[in-house]
N, C-alpha and C positions, 0 to 999 in steps of 0.2 A: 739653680738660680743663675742670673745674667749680670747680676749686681749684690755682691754681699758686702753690707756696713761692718766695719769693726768698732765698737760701742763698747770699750774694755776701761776700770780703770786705769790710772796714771799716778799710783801714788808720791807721793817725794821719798826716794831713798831714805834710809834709816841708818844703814850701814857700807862700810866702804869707799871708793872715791865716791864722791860728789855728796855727800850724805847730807841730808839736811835742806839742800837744795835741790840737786837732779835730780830729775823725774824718771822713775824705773819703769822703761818701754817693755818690761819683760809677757804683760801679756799680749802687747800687739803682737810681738814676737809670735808666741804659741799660734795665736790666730791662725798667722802667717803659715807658720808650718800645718800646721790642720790642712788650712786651705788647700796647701798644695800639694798635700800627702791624699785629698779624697776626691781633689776635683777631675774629673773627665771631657770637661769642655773649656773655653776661654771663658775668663771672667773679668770684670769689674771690679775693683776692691776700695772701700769708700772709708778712709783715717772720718772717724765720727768722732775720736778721743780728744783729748788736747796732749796735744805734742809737742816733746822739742823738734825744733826746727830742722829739716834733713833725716827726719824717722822714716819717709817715704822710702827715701832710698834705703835703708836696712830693710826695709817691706820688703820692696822691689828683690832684693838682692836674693834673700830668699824665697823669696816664689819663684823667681829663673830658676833654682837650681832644682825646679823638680824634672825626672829625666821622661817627661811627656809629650815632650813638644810642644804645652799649650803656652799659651800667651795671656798675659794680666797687665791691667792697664791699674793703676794705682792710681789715685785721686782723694783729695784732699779737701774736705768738707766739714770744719768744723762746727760745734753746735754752740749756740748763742740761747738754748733755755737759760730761762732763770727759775728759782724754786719757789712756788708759790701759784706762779704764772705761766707754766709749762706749755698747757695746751693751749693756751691762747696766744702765747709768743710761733709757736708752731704751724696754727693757722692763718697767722697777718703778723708774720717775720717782717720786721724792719730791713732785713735785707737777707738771702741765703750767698753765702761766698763759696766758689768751688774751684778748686784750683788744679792743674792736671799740668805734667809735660807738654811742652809748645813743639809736640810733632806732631803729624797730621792721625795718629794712634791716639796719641793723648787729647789732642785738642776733638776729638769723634767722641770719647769716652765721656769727655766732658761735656759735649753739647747732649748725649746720652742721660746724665741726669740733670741737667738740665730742665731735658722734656718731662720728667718725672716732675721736678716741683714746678714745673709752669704750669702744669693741673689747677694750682690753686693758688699759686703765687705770681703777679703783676711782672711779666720780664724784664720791665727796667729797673726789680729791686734784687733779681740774680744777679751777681756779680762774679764774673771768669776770670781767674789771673794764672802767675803762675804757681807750681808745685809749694814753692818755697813762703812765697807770701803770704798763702792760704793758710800755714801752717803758721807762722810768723801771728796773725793778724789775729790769732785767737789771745795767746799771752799780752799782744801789744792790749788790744782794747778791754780785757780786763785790768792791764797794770794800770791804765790810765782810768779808767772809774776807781780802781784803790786809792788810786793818786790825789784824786779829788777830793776824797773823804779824808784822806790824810791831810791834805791841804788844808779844808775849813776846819777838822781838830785842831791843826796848829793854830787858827787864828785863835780857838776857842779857848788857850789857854791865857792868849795876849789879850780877848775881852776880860777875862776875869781878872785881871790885874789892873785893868783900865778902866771899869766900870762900862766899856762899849757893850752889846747885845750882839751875839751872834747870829740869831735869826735875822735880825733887821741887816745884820752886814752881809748874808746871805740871799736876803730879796735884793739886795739896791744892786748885789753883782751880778746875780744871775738872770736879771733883766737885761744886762749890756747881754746884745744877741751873741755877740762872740762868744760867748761864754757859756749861756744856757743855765737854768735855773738843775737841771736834777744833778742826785747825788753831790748833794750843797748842804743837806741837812746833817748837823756835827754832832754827834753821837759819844758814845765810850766804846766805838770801835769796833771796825768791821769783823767781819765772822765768815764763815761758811767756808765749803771744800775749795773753792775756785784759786780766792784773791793771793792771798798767800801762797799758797801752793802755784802757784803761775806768775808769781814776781819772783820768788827765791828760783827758780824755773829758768824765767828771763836774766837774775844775777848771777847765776850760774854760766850761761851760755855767754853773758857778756865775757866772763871772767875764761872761759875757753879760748875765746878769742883774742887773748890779750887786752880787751875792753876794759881795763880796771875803774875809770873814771865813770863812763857808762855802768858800769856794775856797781857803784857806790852810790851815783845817784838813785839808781832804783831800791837799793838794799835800806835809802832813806825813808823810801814810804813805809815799810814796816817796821824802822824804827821807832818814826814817828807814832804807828799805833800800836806798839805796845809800850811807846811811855803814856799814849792815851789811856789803856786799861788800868796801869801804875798808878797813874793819876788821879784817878776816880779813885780806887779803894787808898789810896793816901789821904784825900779829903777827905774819905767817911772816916775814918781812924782821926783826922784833924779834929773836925768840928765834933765830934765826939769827945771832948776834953782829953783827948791825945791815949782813951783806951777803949776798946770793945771789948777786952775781957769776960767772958761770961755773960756779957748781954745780948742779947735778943736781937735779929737782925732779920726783918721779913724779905726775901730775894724774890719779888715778883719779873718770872720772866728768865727761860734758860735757854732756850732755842737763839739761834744768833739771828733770826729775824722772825717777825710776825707771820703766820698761814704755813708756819711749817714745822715740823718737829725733829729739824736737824739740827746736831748739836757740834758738827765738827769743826773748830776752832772760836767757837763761839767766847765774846768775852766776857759773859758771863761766867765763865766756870774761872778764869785768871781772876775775878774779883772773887769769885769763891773761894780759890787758891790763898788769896790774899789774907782775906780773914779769916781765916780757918787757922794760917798762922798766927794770927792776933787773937785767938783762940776765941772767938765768939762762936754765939751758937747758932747758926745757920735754920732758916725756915723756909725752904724753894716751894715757888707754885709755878706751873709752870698748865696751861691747859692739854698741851698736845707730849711732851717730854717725857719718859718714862724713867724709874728710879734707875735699874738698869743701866738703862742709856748714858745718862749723866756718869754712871760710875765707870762705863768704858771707856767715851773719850778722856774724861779725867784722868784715868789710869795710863792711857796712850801716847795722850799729850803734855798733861803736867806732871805726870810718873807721882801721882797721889791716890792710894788705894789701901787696902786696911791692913796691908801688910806692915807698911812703912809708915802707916801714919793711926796711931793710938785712941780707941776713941771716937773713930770717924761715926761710929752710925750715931752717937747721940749727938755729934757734933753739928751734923744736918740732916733735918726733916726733912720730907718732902709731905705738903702741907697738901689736900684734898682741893680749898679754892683761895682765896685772897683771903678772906677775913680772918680764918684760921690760923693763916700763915703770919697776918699781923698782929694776931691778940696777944695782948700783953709785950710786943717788943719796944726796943727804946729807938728803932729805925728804920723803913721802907727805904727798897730799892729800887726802882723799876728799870731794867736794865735788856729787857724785850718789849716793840712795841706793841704788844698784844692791845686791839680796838678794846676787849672789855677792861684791860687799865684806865682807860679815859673816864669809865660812867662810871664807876665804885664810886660808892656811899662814904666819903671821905669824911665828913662828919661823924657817924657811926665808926672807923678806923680809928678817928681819934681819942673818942674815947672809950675807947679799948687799946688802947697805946700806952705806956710807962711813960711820965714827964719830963721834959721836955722832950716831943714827938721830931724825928726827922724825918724826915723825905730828900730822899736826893736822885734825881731823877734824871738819867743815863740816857734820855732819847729824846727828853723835852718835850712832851706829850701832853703834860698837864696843864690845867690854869693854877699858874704858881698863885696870882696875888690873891684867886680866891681861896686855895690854901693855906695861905696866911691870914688872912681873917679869920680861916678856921681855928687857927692856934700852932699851927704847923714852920716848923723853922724848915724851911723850902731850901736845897741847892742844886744848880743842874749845870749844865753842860753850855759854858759860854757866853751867861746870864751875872749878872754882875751882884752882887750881894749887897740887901740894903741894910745890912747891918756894918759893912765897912767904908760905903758910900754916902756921904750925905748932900749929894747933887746930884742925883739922878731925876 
């Protein structure tokens, strides 16, 4: 091969310096050494992973030292999929960045793949910088899509005190073009392998650098969403006459978004967490999710599994579809926006529901006020409560 990706995970350290936040390069490393240990020609080597910033050069470093004379041009190419939309982000990328050393080596190596994705990609949406920025630009633009979603939950918490509407206050801003309408819609809080994992990432490195203030401010978006997910299972225990006890609780929804069946960091399982210590009895549907699944990241990430915690398998179901999951509980979740949560037969939910029925709805997906005519005591995410409002 003329060009080999290295496409390795990155997980966050678990142990050691940096724990919890740095990101364990150990298997670019291996790559690294592989490479250099079997290659017989010059090559190409293309950072595909998310990086901290300056992992080039530990590449680099190790690939010189093999005693062959050949030569490796390292380059830096991060990947902007998302999950759901892989192949379509792939085919009509909003832009490819490729970053390489600014010597006439590096800057060849880079116009080299270059010509690879101008096969099918528009060349004024490849973008050439250098080594470091490329690297740099993956963490940045995900910290700042977290950031946003943290953002509008913060407001989300100031509408519900104020009787304002968070949707409404999410169209009137993301119409100002500065601004842009996506990743505006206010949730109980982001999920997946990326966001976290590349902010704790980013306050990590700021905090290398002596950047303390820099590293506070970022370490504030995932404050802000895990007092989000806090938040949610606090309300449901609220408006629950302050217990869930033994009652019935349908969790529609465990994947941390819609069109996929990843569940790593997803906040579902911290509201699962939640009541599971308020000892309710948990009932998940989840379409794509496997029971499995749910029990490993649970075990990995909230250190909740059946050693340490008494009881768990009758404590949560994992229900075949929605209705089941709902029969006979005293509260629906929906805390994944799965498209078939929208069309349930919520009439039919209700009465098969213990009285008075909640709903409290984690993604804002439903039509609340025709669920209250249904009979449904409706709460959600930044929506002003008209049982405490009487001017809305």
């Amino acid at each position: 091969a003329d060009i080999i990706f290295i496409s390795v995970n990155t997980p966050t350290k678990t142990q050691g310096i940096g724990a919890g936040r740095a990101a364990n390069i150990k298997n670019c490393e291996l790559c690294a050494r592989t490479i250099a240990e079997v290659s017989t020609t010059d090559k190409i080597i293309v950072e595909k992973s998310t990086v901290p910033v300056r992992t080039a050069q530990a590449i680099t470093r190790v690939l010189q030292s093999n005693n062959k004379g050949l030569s490796f041009q390292v380059l830096s190419n991060p990947e902007f999929l998302a999950e759901g939309t892989a192949i379509p982000d792939l085919l009509k990328p909003d832009r490819v960045l490729i970053g390489g050393q600014q010597t006439p080596e590096g800057l060849k190596a880079a116009a080299t793949l270059v010509s690879v994705y101008a096969n099918w990609v528009p060349r004024e949406q490849i973008l050439t910088t250098n080594l470091w920025s490329s690297e740099l630009s993956k963490l940045v633009a995900n910290a700042f899509l977290a950031q946003r979603v943290s953002s509008i939950n913060s407001i989300s918490a100031l509408c519900e005190s104020t009787g304002a509407d968070v949707s409404e206050i999410s169209r009137a801003v993301g119409m100002d073009a500065r601004i842009g309408k996506k990743f505006l819609s206010s949730s109980v809080g982001f999920g997946g392998s990326c966001f976290q994992k590349d902010i704790l990432n980013l306050v990590y490195l700021c905090e290398t650098y002596g950047l303390d203030e820099c590293a506070e401010y970022w370490n504030q978006v995932i404050i802000m969403n895990d007092y989000q997910k806090k938040r949610f299972s606090e309300k449901v225990v609220a408006k629950m006459f302050n217990t869930v006890t033994g009652k019935k609780i349908a969790i529609l929804g465990f994947a941390f978004k819609k069109d996929t069946g990843d569940v790593r960091e997803t906040p579902s399982m911290f509201v699962v967490r939640d009541l599971l210590a308020e000892q309710a009895k948990l009932h998940i549907y989840d379409p794509e999710v496997k029971r499995e699944d749910m029990w490993v990241e649970m075990n990995y990430t909230c250190k909740v599994n059946h050693d340490n915690t008494p009881n768990l398998d009758e404590s949560i179901t994992t229900s075949p579809d929605a209705y089941s999951a709902c029969d006979g509980a005293h509260a629906l979740c929906i805390l994944t926006e799965w498209d078939e949560f929208k069309t349930l037969d919520y009439t039919k939910i209700f009465a098969s529901m213990a009285k008075p029925a909640f709903i409290f709805d984690g993604r804002n997906i439903l039509n609340h006020a025709e669920l209250r005519t249904i009979g449904f005591e409706v709460h959600a995410i930044g929506k002003p409560d008209p049982l405490a409002f009487t001017d809305l």
